[in-house]
N, CA, C and O atoms as a Tinker XYZ file with bonds, in Angstrom:
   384  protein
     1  N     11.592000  117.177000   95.712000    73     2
     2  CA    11.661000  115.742000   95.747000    64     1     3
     3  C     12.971000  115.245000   95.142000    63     2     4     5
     4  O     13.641000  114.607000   95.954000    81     3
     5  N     13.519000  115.369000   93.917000    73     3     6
     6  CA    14.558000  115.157000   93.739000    64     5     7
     7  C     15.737000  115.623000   94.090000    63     6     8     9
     8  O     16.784000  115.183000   93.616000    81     7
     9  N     15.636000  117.106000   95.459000    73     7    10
    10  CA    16.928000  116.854000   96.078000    64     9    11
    11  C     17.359000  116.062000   97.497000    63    10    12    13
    12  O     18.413000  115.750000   98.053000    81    11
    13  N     15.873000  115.916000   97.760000    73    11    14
    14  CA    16.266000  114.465000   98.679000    64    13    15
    15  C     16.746000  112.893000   98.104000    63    14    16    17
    16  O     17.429000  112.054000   98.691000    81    15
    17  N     16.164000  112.837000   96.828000    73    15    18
    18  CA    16.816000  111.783000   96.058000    64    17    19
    19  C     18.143000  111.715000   95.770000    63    18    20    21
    20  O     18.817000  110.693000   95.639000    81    19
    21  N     18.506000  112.905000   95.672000    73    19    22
    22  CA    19.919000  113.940000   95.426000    64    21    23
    23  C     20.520000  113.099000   96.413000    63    22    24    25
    24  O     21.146000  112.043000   96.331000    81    23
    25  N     20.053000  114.089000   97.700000    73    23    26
    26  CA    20.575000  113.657000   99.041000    64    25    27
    27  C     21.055000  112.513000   99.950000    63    26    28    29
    28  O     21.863000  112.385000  100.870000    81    27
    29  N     19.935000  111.513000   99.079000    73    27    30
    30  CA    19.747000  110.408000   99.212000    64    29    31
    31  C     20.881000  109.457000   98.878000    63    30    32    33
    32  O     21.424000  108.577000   99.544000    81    31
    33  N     21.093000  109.946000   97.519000    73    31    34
    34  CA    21.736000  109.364000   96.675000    64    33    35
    35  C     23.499000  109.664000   97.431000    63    34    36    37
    36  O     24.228000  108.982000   98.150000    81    35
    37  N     23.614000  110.994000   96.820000    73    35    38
    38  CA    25.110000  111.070000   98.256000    64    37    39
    39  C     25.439000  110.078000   99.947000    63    38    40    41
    40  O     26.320000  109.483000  100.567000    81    39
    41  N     23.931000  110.503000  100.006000    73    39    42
    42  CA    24.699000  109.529000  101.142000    64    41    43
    43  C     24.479000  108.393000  101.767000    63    42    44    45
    44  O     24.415000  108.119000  102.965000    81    43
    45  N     24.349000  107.632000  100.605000    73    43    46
    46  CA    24.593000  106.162000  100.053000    64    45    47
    47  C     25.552000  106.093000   99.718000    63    46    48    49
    48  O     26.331000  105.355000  100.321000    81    47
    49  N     25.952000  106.787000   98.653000    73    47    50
    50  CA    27.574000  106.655000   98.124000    64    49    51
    51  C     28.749000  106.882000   99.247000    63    50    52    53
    52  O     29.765000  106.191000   99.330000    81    51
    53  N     28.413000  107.973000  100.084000    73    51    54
    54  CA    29.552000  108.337000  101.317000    64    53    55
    55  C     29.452000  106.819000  102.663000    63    54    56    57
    56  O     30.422000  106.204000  103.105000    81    55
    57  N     28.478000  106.668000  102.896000    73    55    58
    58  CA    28.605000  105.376000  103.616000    64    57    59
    59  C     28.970000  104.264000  102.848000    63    58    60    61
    60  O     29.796000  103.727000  103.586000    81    59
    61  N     28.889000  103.576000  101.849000    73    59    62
    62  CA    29.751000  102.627000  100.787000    64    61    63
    63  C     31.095000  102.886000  100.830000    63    62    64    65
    64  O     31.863000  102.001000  101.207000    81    63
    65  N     31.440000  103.813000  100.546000    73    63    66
    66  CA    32.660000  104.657000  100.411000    64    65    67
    67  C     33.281000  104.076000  101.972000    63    66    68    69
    68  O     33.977000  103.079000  102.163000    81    67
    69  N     32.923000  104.767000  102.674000    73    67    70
    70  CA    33.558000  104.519000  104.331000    64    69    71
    71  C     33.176000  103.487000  104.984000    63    70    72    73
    72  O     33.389000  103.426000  106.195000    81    71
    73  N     32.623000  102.612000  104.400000    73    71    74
    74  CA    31.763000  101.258000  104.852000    64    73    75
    75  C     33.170000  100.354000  104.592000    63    74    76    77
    76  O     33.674000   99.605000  105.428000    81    75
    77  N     33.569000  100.554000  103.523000    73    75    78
    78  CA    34.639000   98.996000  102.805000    64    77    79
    79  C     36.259000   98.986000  103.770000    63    78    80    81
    80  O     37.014000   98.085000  104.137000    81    79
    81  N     36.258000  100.427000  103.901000    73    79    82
    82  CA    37.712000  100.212000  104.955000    64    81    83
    83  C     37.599000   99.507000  106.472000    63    82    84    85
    84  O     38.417000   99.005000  107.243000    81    83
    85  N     35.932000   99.770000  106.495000    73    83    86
    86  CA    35.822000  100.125000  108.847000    64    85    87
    87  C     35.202000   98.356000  108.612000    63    86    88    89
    88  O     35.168000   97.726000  109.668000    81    87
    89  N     34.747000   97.593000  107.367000    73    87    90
    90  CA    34.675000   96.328000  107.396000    64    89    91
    91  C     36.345000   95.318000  107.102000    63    90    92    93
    92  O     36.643000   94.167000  107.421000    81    91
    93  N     37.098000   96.366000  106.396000    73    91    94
    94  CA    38.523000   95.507000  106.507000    64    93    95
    95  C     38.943000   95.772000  107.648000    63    94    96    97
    96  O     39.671000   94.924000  108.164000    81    95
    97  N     38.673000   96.860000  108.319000    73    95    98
    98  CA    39.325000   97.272000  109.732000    64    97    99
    99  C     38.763000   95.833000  110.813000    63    98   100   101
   100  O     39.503000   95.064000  111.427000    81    99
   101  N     37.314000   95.821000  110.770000    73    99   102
   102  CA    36.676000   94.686000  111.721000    64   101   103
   103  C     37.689000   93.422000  111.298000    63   102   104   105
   104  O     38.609000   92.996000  111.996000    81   103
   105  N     37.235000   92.861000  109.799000    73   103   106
   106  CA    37.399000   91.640000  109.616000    64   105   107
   107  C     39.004000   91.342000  110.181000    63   106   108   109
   108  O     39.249000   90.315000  110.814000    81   107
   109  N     39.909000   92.219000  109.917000    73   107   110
   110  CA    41.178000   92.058000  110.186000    64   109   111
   111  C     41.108000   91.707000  112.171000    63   110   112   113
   112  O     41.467000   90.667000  112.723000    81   111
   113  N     40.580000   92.856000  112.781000    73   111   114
   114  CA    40.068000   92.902000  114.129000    64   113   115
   115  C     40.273000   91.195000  114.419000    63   114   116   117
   116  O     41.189000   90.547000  114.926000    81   115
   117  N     38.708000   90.760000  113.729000    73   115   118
   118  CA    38.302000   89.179000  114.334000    64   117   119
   119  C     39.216000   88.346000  114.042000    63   118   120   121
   120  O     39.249000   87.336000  114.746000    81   119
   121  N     40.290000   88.486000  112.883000    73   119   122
   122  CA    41.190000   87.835000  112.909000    64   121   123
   123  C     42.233000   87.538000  113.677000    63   122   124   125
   124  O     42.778000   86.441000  113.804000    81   123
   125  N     42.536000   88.711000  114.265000    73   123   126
   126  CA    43.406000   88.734000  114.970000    64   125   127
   127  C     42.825000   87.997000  116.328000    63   126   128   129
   128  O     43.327000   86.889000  116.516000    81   127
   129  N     41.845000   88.425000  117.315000    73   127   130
   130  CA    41.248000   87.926000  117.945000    64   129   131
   131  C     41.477000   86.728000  117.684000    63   130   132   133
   132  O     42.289000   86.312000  118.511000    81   131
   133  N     41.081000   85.657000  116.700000    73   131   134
   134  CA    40.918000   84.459000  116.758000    64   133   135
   135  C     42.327000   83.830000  116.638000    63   134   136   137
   136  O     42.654000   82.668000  116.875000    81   135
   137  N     42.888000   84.597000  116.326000    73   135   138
   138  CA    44.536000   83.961000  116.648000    64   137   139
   139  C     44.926000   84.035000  117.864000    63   138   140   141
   140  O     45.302000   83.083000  118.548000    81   139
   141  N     44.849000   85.284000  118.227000    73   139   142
   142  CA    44.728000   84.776000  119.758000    64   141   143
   143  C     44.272000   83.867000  120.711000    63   142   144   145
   144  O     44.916000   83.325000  121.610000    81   143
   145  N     42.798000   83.728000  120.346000    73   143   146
   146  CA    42.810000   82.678000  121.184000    64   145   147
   147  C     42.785000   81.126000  120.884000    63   146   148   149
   148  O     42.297000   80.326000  121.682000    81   147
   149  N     43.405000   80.718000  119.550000    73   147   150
   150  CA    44.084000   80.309000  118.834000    64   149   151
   151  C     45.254000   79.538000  120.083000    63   150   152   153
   152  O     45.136000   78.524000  120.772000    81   151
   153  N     46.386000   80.581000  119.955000    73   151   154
   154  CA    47.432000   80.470000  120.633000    64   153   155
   155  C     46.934000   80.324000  122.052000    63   154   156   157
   156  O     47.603000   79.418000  122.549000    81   155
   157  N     46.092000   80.781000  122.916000    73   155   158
   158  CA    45.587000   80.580000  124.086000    64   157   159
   159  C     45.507000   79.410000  124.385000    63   158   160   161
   160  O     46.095000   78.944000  125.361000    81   159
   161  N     44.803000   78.763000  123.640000    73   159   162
   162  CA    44.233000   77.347000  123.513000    64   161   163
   163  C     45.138000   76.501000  123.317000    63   162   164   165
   164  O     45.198000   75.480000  124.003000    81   163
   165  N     45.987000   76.763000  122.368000    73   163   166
   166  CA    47.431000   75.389000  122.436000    64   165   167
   167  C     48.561000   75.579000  123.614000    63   166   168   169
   168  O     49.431000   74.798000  124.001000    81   167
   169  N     48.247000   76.810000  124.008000    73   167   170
   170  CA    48.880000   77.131000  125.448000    64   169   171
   171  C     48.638000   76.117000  126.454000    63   170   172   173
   172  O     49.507000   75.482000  127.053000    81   171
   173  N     47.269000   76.010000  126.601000    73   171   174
   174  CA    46.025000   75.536000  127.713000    64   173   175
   175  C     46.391000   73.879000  127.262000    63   174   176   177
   176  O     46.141000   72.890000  127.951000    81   175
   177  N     46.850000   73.889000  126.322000    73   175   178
   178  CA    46.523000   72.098000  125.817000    64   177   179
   179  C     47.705000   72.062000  126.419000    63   178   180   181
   180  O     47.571000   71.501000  127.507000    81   179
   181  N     49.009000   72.461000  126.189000    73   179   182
   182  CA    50.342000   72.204000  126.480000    64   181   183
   183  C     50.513000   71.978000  127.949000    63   182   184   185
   184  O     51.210000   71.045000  128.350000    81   183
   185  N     49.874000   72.837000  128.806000    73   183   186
   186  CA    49.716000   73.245000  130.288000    64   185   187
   187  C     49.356000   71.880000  130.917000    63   186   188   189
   188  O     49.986000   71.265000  131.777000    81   187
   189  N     48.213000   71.545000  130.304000    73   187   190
   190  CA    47.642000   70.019000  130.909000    64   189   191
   191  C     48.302000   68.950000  130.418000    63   190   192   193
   192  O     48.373000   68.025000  131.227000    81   191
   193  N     48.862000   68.739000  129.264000    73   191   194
   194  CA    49.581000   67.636000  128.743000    64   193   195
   195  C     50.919000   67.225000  130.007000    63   194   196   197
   196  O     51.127000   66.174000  130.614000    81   195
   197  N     51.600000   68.481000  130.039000    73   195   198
   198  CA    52.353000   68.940000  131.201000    64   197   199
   199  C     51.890000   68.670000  132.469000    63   198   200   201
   200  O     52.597000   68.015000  133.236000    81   199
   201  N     50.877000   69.050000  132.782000    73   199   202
   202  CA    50.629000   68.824000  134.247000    64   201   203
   203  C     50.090000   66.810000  134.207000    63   202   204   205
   204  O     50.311000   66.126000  135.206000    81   203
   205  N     49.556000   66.309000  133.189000    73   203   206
   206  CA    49.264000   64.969000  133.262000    64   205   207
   207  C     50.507000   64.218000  133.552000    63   206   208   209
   208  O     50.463000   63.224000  134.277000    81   207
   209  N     51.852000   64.725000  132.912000    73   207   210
   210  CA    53.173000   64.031000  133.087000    64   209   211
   211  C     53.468000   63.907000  134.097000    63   210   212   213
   212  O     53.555000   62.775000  134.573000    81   211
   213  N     53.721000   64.952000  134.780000    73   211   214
   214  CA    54.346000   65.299000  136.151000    64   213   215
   215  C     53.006000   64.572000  136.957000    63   214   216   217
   216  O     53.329000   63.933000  137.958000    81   215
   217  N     51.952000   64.594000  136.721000    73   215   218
   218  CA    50.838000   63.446000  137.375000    64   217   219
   219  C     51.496000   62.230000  137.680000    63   218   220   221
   220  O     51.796000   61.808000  138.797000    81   219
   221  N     51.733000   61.592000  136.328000    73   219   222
   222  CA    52.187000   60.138000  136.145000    64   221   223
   223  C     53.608000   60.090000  136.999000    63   222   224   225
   224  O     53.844000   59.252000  137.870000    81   223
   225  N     54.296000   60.898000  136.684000    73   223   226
   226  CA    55.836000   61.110000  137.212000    64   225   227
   227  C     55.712000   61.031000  138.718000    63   226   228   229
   228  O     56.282000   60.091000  139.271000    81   227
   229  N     54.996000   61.956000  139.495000    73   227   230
   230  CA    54.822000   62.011000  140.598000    64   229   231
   231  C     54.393000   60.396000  141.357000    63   230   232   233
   232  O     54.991000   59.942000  142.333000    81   231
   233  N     53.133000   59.643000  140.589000    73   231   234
   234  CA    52.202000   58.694000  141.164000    64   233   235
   235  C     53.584000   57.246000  140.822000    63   234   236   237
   236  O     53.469000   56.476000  141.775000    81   235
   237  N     54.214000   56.952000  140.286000    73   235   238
   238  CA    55.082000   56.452000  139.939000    64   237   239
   239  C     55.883000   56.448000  141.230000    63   238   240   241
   240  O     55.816000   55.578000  142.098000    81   239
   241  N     56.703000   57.607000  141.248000    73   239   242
   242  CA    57.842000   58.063000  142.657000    64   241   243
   243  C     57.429000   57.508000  144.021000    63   242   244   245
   244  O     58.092000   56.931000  144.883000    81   243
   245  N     55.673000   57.977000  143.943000    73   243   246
   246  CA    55.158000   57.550000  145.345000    64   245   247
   247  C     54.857000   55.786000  145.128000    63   246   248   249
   248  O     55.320000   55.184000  146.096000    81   247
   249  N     54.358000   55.064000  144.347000    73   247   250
   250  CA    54.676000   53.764000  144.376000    64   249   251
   251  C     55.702000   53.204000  144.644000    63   250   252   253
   252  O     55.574000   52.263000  145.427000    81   251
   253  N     56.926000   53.467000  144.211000    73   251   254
   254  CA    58.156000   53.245000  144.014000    64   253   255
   255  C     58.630000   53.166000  145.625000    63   254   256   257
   256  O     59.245000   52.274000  146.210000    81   255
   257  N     58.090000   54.476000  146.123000    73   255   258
   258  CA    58.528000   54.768000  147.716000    64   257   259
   259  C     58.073000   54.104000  148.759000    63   258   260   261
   260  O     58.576000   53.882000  149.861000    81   259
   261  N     56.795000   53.735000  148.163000    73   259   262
   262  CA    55.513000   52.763000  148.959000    64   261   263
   263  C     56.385000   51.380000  148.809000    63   262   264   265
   264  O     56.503000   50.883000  149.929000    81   263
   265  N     56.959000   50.685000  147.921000    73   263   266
   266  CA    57.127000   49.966000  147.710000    64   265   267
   267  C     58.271000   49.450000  148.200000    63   266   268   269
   268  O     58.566000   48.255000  148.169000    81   267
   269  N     59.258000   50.769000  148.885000    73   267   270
   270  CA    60.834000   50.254000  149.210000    64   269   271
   271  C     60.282000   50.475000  150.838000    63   270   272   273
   272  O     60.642000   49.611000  151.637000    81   271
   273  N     59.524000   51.469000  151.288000    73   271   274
   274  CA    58.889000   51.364000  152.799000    64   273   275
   275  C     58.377000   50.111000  153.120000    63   274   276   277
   276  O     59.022000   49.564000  154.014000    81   275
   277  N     57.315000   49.389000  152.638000    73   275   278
   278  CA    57.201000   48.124000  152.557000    64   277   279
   279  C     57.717000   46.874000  152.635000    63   278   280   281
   280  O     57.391000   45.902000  153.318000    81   279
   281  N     58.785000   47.086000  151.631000    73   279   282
   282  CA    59.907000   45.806000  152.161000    64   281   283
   283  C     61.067000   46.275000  152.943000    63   282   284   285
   284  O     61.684000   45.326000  153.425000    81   283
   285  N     61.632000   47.591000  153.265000    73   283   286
   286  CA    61.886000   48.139000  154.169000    64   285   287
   287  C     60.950000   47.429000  156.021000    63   286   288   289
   288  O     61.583000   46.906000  156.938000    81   287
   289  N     60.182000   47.551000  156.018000    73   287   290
   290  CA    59.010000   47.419000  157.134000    64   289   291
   291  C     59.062000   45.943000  157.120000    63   290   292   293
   292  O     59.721000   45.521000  158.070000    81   291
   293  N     58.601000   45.051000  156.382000    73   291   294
   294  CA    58.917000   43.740000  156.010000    64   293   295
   295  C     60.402000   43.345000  156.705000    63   294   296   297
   296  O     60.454000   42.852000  157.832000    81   295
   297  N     61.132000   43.514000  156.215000    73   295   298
   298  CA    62.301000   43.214000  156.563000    64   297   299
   299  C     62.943000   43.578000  158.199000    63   298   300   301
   300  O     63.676000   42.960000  158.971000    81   299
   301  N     62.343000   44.715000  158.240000    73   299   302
   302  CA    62.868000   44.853000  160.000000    64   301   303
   303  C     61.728000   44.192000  160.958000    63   302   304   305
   304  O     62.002000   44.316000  162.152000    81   303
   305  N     60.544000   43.537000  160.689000    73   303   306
   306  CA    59.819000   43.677000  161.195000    64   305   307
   307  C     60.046000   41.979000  162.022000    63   306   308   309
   308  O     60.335000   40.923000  161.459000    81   307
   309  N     59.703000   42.312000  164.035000    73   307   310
   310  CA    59.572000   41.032000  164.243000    64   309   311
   311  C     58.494000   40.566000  164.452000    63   310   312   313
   312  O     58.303000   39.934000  165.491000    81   311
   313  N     57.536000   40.743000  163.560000    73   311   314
   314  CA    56.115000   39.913000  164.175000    64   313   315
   315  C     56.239000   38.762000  163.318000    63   314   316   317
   316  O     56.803000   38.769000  162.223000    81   315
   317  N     55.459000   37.365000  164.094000    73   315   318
   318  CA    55.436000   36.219000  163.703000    64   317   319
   319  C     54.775000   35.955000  162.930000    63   318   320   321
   320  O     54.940000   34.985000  162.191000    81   319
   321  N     53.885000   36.704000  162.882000    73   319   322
   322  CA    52.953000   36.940000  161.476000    64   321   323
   323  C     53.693000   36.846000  159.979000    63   322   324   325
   324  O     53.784000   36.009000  159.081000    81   323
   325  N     54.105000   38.024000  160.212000    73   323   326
   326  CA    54.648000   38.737000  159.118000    64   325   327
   327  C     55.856000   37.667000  158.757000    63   326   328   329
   328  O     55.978000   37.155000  157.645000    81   327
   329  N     56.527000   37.473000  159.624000    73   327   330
   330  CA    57.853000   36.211000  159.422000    64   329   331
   331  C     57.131000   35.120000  158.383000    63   330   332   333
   332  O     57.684000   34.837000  157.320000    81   331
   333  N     56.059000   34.624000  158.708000    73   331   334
   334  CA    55.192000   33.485000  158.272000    64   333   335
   335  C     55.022000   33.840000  157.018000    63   334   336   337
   336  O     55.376000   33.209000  156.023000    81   335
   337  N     54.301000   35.184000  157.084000    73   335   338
   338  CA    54.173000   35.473000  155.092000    64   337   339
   339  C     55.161000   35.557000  154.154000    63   338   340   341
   340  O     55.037000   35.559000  152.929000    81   339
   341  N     56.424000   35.644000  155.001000    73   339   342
   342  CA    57.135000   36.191000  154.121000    64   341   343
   343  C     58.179000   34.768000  153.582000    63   342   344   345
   344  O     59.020000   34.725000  152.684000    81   343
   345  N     57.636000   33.531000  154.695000    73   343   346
   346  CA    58.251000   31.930000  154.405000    64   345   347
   347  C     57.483000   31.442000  152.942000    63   346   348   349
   348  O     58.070000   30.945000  151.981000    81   347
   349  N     56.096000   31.705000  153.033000    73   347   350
   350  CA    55.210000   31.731000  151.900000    64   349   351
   351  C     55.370000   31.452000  150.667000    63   350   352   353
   352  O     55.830000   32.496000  150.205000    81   351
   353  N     55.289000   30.743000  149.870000    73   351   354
   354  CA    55.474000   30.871000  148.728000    64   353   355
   355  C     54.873000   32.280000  148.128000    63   354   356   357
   356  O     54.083000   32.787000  148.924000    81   355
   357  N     55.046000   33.013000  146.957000    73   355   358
   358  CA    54.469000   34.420000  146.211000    64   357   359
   359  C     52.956000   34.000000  145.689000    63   358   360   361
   360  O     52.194000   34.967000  145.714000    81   359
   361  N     52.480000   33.032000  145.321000    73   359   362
   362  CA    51.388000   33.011000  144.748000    64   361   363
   363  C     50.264000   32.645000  146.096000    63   362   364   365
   364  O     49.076000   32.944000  145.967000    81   363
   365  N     50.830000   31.907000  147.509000    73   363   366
   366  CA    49.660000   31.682000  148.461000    64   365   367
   367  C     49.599000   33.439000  149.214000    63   366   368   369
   368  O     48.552000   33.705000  149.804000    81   367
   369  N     50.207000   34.050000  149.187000    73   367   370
   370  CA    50.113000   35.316000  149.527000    64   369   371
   371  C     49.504000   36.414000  148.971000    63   370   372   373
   372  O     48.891000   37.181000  149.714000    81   371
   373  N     49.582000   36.663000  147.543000    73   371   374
   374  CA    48.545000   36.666000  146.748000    64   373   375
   375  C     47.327000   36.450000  146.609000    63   374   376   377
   376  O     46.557000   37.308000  146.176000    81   375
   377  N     46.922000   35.112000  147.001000    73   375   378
   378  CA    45.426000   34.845000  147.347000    64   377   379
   379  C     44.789000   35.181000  148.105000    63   378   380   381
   380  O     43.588000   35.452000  148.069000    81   379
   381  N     45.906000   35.229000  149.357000    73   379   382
   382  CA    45.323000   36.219000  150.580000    64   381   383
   383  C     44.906000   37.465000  150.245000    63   382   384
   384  O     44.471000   38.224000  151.111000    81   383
């Protein structure tokens, strides 16, 4: 009986023993991990911040373009219609 207590006793001490490095080994592990995806993540934020600009940038350009086609079109245009709106004062056109 007491050399299984013996036994016992050793190897408790040998797993303690080899337990404290393979838990700095993990903890270091998850650390790292979480820096990673850490950095992943401000990657991913940067990516969309980026892609929202070039959103705005883009929707801008195409107004801008809409807007010179328009009075472009306006301006060459001979319908009597269009002649009429454009005699108009800015605010009865508007209402329309």
């Amino acid at each position: 009986m007491e050399d299984i207590i013996g036994l016992f006793i050793g190897l408790v001490a040998i797993v303690m023993v080899f337990s404290i490095p393979l838990t700095a080994i993990w903890t270091t592990h998850l650390r790292k991990m979480q820096s990673m995806k850490s950095k992943v993540i401000k990657d991913e934020i940067e990516l969309e911040r980026l892609k929202y600009d070039n959103f705005l940038l883009e929707t801008e350009k195409m107004r801008l373009d809409l807007q010179n086609k328009q009075a472009s079109l306006l301006e060459m245009s001979a319908d009597p219609l269009v002649v009429e709106l454009q005699k108009r004062p800015k605010a009865e056109t508007q209402a329309l």
